[in-house]
C-alpha positions in Angstrom: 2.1 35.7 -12.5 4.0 35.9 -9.3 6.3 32.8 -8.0 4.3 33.0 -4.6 0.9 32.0 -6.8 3.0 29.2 -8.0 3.9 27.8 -4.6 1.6 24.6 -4.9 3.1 23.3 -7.5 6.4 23.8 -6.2 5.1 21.9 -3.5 3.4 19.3 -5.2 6.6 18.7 -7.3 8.8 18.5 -4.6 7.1 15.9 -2.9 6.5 13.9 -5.5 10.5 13.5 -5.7 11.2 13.7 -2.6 8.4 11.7 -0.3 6.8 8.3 -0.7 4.9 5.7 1.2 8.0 5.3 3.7 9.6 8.6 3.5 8.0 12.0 4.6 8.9 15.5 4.5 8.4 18.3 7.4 6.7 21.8 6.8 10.3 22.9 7.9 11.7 21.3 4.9 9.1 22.1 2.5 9.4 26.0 3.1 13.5 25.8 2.9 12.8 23.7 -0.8 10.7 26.8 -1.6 13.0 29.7 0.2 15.8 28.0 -2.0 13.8 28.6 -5.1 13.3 32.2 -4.2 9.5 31.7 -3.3 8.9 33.2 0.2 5.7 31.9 2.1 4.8 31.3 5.2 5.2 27.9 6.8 1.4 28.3 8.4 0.0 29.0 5.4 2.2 25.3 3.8 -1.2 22.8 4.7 -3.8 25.4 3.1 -1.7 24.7 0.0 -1.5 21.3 1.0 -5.0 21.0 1.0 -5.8 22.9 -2.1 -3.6 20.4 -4.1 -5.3 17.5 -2.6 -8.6 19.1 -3.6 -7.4 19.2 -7.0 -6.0 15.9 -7.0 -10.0 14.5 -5.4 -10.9 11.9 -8.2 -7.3 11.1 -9.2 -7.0 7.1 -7.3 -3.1 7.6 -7.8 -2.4 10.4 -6.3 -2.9 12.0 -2.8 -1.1 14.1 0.0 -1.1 12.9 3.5 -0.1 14.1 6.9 1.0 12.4 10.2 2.6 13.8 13.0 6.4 12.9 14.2 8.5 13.6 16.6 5.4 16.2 16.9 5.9 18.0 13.8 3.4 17.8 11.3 5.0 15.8 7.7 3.5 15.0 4.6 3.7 12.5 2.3 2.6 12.1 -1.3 1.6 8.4 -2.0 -0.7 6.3 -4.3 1.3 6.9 -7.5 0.5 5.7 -10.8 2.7 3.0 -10.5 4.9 2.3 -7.6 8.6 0.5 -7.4 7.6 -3.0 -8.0 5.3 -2.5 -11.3 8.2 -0.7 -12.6 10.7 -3.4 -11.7 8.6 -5.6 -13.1 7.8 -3.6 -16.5 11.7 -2.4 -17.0 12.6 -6.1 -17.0 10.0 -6.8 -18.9 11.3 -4.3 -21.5 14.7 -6.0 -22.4 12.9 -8.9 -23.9 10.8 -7.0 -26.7 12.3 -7.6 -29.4 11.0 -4.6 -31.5 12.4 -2.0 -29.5 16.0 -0.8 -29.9 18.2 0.0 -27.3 17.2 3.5 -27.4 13.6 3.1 -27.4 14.3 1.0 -24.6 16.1 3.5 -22.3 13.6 6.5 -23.1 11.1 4.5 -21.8 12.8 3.4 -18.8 13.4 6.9 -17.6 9.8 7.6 -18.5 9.0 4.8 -15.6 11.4 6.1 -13.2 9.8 9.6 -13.8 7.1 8.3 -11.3 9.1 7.2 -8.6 10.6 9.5 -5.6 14.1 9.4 -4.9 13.9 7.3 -2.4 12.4 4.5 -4.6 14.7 5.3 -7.3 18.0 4.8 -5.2 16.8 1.6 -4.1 15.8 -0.2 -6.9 18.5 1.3 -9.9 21.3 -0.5 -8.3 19.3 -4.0 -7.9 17.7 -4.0 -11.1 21.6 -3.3 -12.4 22.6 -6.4 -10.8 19.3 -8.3 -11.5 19.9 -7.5 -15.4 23.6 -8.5 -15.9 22.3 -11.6 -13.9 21.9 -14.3 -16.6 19.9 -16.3 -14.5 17.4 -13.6 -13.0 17.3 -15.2 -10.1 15.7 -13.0 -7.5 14.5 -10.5 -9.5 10.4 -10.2 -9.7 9.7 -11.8 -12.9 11.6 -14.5 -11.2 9.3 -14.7 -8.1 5.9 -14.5 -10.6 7.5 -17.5 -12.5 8.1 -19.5 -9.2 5.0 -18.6 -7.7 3.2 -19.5 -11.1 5.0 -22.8 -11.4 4.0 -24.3 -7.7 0.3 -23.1 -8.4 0.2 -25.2 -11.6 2.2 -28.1 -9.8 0.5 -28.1 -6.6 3.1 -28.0 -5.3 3.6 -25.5 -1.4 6.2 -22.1 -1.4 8.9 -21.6 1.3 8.7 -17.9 1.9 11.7 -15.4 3.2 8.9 -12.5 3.9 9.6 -9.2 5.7 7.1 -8.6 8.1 7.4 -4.8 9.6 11.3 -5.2 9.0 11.8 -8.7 10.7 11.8 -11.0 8.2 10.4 -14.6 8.6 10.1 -17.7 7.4 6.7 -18.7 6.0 5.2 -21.7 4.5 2.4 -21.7 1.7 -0.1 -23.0 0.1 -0.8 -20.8 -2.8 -3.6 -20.4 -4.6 -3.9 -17.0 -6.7 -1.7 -14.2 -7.1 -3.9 -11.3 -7.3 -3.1 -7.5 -8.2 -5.0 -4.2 -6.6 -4.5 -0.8 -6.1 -2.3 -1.5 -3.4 0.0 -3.9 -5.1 0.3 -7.6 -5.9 -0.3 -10.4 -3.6 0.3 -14.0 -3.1 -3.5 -15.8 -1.9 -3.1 -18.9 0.1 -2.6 -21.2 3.2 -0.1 -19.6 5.2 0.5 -22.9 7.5 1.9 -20.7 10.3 -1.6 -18.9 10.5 -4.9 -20.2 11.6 -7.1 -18.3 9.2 -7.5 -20.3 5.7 -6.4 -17.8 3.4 -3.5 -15.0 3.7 -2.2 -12.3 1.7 1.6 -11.9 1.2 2.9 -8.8 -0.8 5.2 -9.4 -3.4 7.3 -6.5 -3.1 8.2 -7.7 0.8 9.6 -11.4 -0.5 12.8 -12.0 0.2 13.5 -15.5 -1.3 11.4 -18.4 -3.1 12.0 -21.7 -2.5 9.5 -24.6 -4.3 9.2 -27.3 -1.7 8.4 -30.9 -2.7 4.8 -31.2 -1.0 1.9 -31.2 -2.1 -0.2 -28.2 -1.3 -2.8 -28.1 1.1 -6.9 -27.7 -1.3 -8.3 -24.8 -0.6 -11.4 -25.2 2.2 -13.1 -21.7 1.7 -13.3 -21.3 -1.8 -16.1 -18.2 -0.8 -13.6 -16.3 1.1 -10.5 -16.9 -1.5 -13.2 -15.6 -4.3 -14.1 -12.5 -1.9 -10.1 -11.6 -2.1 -9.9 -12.1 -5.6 -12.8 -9.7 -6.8 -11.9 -7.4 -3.6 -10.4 -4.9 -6.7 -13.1 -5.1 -8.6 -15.3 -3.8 -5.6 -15.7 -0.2 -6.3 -11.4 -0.4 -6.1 -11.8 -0.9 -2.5 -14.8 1.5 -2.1 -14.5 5.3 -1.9 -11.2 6.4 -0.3 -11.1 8.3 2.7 -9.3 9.2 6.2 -11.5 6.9 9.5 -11.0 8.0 13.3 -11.4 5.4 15.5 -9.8 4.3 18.9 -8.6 0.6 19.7 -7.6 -1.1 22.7 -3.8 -2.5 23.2 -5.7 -5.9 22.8 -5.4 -5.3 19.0 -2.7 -3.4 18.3 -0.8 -5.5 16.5 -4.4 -6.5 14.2 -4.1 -2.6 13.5 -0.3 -2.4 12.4 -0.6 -5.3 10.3 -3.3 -3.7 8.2 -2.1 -0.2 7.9 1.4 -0.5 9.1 3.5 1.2 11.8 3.1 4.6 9.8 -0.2 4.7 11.0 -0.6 8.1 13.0 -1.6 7.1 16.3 -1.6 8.7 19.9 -2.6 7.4 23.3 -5.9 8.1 25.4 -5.4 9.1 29.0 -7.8 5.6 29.6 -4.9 3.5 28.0 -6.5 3.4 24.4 -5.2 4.5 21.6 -7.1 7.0 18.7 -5.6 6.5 15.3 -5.9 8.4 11.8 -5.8 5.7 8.9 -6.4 6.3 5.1 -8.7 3.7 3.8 -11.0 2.5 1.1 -14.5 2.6 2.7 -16.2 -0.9 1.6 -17.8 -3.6 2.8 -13.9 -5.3 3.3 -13.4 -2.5 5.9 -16.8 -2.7 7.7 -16.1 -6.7 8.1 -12.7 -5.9 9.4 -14.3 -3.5 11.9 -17.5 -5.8 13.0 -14.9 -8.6 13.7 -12.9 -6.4 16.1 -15.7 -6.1 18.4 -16.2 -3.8 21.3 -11.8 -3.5 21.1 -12.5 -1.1 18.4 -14.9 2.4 18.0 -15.4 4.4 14.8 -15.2 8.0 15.6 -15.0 9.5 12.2 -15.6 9.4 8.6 -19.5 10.2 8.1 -19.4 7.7 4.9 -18.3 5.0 7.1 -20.4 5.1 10.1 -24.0 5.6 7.6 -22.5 2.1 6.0 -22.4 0.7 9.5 -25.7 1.7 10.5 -27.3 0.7 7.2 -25.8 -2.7 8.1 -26.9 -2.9 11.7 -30.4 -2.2 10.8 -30.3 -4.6 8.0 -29.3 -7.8 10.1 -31.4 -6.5 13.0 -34.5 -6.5 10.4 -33.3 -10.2 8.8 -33.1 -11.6 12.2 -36.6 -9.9 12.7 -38.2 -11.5 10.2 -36.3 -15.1 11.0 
């Protein structure tokens, strides 16, 4: 078998080292990985491959291959991964304290972890969980944060937050409530008193710094909506997963950035809007999200997602019927 046959797994290998969910790589520098490897093919023919691993990889909920456009060049990006750089901070800690492994048994599984991470991820977090280990405190490390966040629930007790919000970080003050884990990581659930809504998500892997205050947290109001986030994993993991089309007005840009992030691949309309290409999980969460946008937001695309709209529409418009 020829090396050209085996270009998609060249491909697929090199950007499971080399991308992630902040870090891309351009067709340029996909075909030089290959060239280097002795595998001639041309760059055009780079996104059929593209798209032939992501066709084999349809099914698989930790693993996909998506594109954006910057600096107008099309780059790609491998994300969802089995596990990403937080669960295996939190498990490689985790594995100094069992007891029945040996030192050995320790570091072969270790490397298995960081196996799954790009080198990106792996850069980042080797050095701090270096300095988080020979730290006999563990201050700061994220079996530290669980145990502080874990310790105000139980004591009622409100969380100062140091929380970096599209790289500015701020100071937030919380309620909690639940910490609760998905597909896309795990969250703090509570009453962010800087917010108006009554409950808010907080990622743990964007924490800076945990402080326990002495007050007395603020009860919960909207015990439906705090159960709704809590079971949102268990509802069909977010739905089926798919890429949406739709166009928003500068009104709510920053309502669209804070749910899918600056990454988002987005271009302007000559009448001032802006069109976007986001990768979501289509579910009723997302068709909330969209109904409480309004008329500042249209769905152009994803076929799954508009029948669930209309299904709704006519379902209301026949309950309200009958009231």
């Amino acid at each position: 078998m020829s090396k050209k046959k085996d270009a998609s797994l060249y491909i697929l290998k090199y950007l499971f080292k080399e991308t992630d969910e902040e870090h891309g790589a351009a067709t340029a520098d996909i075909a030089e990985y290959l060239e280097k490897r002795d595998i001639r093919l041309n760059p055009r023919t780079i996104p059929l491959s593209i798209a032939s691993i992501n066709e084999f990889l349809e099914g698989c909920s930790y693993m996909e291959i998506i594109s954006y456009i910057q600096n107008r060049k099309t780059h790609y990006k491998l994300i969802d991964r089995p596990l990403d750089s937080t669960d295996v901070e939190m498990l490689s800690l985790a594995l100094n304290s069992v007891k029945s492994l040996t030192k050995k048994d320790i570091k072969n599984l270790k490397s298995k972890l960081y196996s799954l991470l790009s080198r990106h991820s792996l850069e980042k977090i080797i050095p701090a969980l270096s300095k988080k280990e020979n730290n006999s405190d563990n201050s700061g490390t994220v079996s530290w944060y669980l145990g502080q966040i874990n310790r105000a629930i139980e004591k009622g007790l409100k969380i100062s937050l140091k929380y970096n919000s599209r790289n500015e970080i701020k100071i937030r003050t919380l309620s909690p409530y639940k910490l609760h884990t998905n597909s896309d990581g795990t969250y703090i659930l509570g009453k962010c008193h800087e917010h108006d809504t009554d409950i808010s998500r907080f990622r743990l892997d964007r924490i800076k710094e945990i402080t326990i205050l002495d007050e007395k947290l603020t009860p919960c109001e909207n015990t439906e909506e705090l159960e709704d986030m809590i079971n949102l994993s268990k509802d069909m993991s977010f739905g089926e997963k798919g890429t949406i089309i739709f166009t928003f007005t500068k009104q709510i840009e920053n309502v669209v950035y804070d749910r899918y992030g600056r990454d988002i691949r987005v271009s302007r309309l000559p009448d001032g809007r802006m069109r976007a290409y986001a990768d979501d999980y289509i579910s009723s969460t997302l068709l909330g999200w969209i109904f409480s946008l309004g008329e500042d937001i249209e769905i152009e695309g994803n076929q799954t997602l508009l029948n669930m709209m209309k299904e709704s529409v006519d379902k209301w418009s026949q309950k309200l019927k009958e009231d």
